[in-house]
C-alpha positions in Angstrom: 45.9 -108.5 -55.3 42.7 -106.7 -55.5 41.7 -106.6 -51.9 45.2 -105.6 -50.7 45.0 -102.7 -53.0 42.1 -101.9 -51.4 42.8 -102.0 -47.7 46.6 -100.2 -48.7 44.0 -97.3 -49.7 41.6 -96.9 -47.0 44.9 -97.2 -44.7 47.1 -94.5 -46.3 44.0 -92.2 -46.6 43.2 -92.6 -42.6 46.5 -92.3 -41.6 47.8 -89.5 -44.2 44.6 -87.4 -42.9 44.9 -87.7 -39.0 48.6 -87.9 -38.5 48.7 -85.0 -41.0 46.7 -83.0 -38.4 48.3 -84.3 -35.8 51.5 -83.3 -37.2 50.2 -79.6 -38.7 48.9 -79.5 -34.6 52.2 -80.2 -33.0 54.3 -78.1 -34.9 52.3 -75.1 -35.5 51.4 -72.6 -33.2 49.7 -70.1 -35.3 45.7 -70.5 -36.2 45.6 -71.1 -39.9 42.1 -70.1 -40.6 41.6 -69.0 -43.6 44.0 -72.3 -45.2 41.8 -74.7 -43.4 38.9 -73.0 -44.3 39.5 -72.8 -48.0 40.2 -76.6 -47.3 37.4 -77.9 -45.4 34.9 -75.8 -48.6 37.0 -77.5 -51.4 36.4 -80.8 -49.7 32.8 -80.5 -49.3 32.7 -78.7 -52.8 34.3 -82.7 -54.2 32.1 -84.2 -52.2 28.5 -82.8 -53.4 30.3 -83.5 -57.1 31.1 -87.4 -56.3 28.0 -88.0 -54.4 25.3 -86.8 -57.1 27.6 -87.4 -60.1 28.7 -90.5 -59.5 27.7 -92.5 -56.3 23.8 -92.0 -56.3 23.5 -92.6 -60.3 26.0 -95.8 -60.0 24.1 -97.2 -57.1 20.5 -96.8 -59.1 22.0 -98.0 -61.8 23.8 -101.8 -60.2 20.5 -101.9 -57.8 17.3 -99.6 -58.8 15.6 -97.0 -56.8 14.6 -98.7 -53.7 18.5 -100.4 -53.0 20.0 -97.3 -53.5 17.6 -95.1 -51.4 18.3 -97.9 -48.2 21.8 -97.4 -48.7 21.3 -94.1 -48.5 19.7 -93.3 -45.5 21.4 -96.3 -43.7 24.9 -94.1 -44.2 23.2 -91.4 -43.1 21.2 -92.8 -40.0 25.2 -94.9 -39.3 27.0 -91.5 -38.9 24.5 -90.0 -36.9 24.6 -92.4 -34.5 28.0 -91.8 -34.2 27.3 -88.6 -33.7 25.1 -88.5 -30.8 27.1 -91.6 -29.2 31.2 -90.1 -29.7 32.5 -86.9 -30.0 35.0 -86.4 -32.7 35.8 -82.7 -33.5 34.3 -80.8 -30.8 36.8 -78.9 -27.8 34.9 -76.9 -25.3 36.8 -74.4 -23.0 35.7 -75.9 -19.6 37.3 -79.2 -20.7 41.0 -77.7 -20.7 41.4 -76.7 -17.6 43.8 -79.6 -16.3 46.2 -82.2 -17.4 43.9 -85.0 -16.5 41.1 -83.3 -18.4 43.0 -82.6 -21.5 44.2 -86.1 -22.0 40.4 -87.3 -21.4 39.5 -84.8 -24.3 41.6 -85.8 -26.4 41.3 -90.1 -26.3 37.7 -89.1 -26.3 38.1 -87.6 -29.9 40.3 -90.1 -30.6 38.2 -92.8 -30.3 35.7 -91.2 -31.7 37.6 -90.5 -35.0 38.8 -93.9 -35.2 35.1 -95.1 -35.3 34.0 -92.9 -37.3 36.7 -93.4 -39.9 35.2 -97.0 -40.1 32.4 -96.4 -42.4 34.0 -93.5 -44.1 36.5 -96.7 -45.1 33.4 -98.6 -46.2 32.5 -95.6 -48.4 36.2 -95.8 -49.9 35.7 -99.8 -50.5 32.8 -99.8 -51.9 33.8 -97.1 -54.5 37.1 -98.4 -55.4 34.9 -101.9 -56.3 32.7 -99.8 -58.7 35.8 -98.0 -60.2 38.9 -97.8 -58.9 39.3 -94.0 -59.9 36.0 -93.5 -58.0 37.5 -95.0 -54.7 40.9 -93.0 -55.4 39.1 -90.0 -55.4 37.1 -90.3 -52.2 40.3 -91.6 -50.7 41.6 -88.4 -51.1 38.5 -86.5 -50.3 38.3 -88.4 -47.0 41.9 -88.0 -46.2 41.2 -83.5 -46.4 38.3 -84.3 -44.6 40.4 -86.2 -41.5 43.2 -83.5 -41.4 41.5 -80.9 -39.0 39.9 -83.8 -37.5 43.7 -85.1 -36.5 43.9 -81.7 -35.6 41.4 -81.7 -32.8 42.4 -85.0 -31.2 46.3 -83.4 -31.1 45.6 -80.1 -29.6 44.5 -81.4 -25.9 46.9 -84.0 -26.3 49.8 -81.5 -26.8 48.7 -78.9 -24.5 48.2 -82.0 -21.7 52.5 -82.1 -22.5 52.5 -85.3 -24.3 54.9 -85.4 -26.7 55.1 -85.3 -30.1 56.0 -88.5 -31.3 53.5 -89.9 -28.8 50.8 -87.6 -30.1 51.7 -88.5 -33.8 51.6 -92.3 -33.0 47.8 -91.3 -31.6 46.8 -89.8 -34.1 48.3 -92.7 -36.8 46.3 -95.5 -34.6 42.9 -92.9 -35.2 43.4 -93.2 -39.0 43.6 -97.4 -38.8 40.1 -98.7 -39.0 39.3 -96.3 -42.4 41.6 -99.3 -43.6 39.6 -102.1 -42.1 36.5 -100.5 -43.6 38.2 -100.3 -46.7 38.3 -104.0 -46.7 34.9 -104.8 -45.4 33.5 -102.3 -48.7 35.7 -103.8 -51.1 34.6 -107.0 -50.3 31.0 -106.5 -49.9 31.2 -104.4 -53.0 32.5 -107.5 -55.4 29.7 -110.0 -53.8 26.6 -109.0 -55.6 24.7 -106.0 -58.0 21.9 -105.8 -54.7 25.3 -105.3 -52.0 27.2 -103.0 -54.0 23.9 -100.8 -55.2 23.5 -100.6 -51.1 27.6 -100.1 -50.7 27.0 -96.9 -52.9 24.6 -95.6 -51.6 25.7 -96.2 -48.0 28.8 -94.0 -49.2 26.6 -91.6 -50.9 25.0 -90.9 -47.4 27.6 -91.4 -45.4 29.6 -88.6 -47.7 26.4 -86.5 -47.5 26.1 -86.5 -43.7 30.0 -85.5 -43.7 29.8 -82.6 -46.3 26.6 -81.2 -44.9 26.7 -81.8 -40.7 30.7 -81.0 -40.8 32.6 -79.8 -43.8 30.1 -77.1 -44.6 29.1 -75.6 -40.9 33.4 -76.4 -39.9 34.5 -74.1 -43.1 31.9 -71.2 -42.4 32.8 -71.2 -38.7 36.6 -70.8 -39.8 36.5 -67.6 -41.4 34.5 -64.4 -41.9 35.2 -64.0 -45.5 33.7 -65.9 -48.6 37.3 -68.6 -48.6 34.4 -71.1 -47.6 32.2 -70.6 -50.7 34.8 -69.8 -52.9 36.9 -73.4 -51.9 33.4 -75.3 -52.2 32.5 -73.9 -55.7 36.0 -74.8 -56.6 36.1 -78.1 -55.4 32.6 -78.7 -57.2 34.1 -77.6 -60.7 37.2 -79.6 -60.6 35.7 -82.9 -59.4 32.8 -82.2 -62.3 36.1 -81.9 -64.8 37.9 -84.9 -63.2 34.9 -86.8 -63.3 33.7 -86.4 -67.3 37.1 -88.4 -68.0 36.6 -91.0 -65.0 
């Protein structure tokens, strides 16, 4: 069933990217820069593909101009409102001083993450109901995009002495609502040419906001080197090769 499908994405791509971090958190104690860096380009690199490529032409295409440039900036203005409202990735030093601190850090983030992850769903719904490769492909975009994210929710949670399994369950219940979005844009994508031409476009900012506010400024931070650059050009050549045969 088509809408099962759907959710089944959006829930595996939540979960698979926070728990991952979560799980890359607990069990390694050694800074993987340069990895994550490398990462975090080659996601943004996708993203800039899928976003002019495909989600901006599709949604002028279903709606016209003006429908695709209010989904647009609606995504955008959505996710920075999150922003300004709930923290998601940031740690600062003074907060880790205690127990009780670091466990406020990291449901903080958590929460955060989990609400963010609901329109980054929406993005994945929406897709998948223009072309199921389309929304595959984001899924998998979005679910690199969430590991250093499950990261940052772990960290405080594992240095507070929570353990493991607790902190992997946390981290599972962050990536949840990306699968509730993923309903709500698969459904809203199938009702009519006007919601899905928003739908895209809502992803197309949503993914823009992402690429450019995190993923770009989170790789650079990560390392000194050119891994960044180098990971986002890549990303940008393979998603233009995977998306000729789409």
């Amino acid at each position: 069933m088509y809408i099962l499908r759907v959710f089944a994405l959006g829930l595996a791509a939540g979960i698979a990217g926070t728990a991952g971090g979560g799980l890359i958190a607990v069990f390694t104690h050694r800074k993987l820069k340069l990895p994550i860096s490398s990462l975090l380009g080659f996601a943004a690199g996708i993203m800039l593909a899928v976003v002019f490529k495909e989600l901006i032409p599709h949604a002028i295409e279903d709606g016209g101009l003006t429908l695709a440039s209010l989904g647009i900036m609606l995504g955008v203005l959505v996710m920075m409102a999150l922003d300004n409202f709930l923290p998601h990735k940031e740690i600062s030093d003074e907060n880790l001083s205690c127990q009780s601190s670091l466990i406020r850090v990291g449901v903080l983030l958590g929460v955060g993450i989990a609400l963010h992850n609901f329109p980054e769903g929406i993005a994945i719904g929406t897709s998948f109901a223009r072309e199921p490769v389309l929304g595959i492909t984001i899924a998998l975009i979005l679910t690199l995009h969430n590991i250093p994210e499950g990261m940052a929710m772990a960290i405080p949670l594992s240095a507070a002495e929570i353990s493991p399994l607790k902190v992997l369950w946390y981290t599972t219940l962050a990536g949840v609502p990306m699968g509730l979005g993923s309903l709500i844009g698969g459904w809203v994508g199938k009702t009519s040419p006007v919601m899905l031409s928003i739908g895209l476009g809502f992803a197309a900012g949503a993914m823009l906001y992402i690429t450019c506010h995190e993923l770009i400024p989170g790789a650079q931070k990560r390392t000194n080197g050119h891994a960044a650059t180098a990971g986002l050009a890549v990303g940008v050549i393979l998603a233009i090769l995977i998306l000729a045969g789409i």
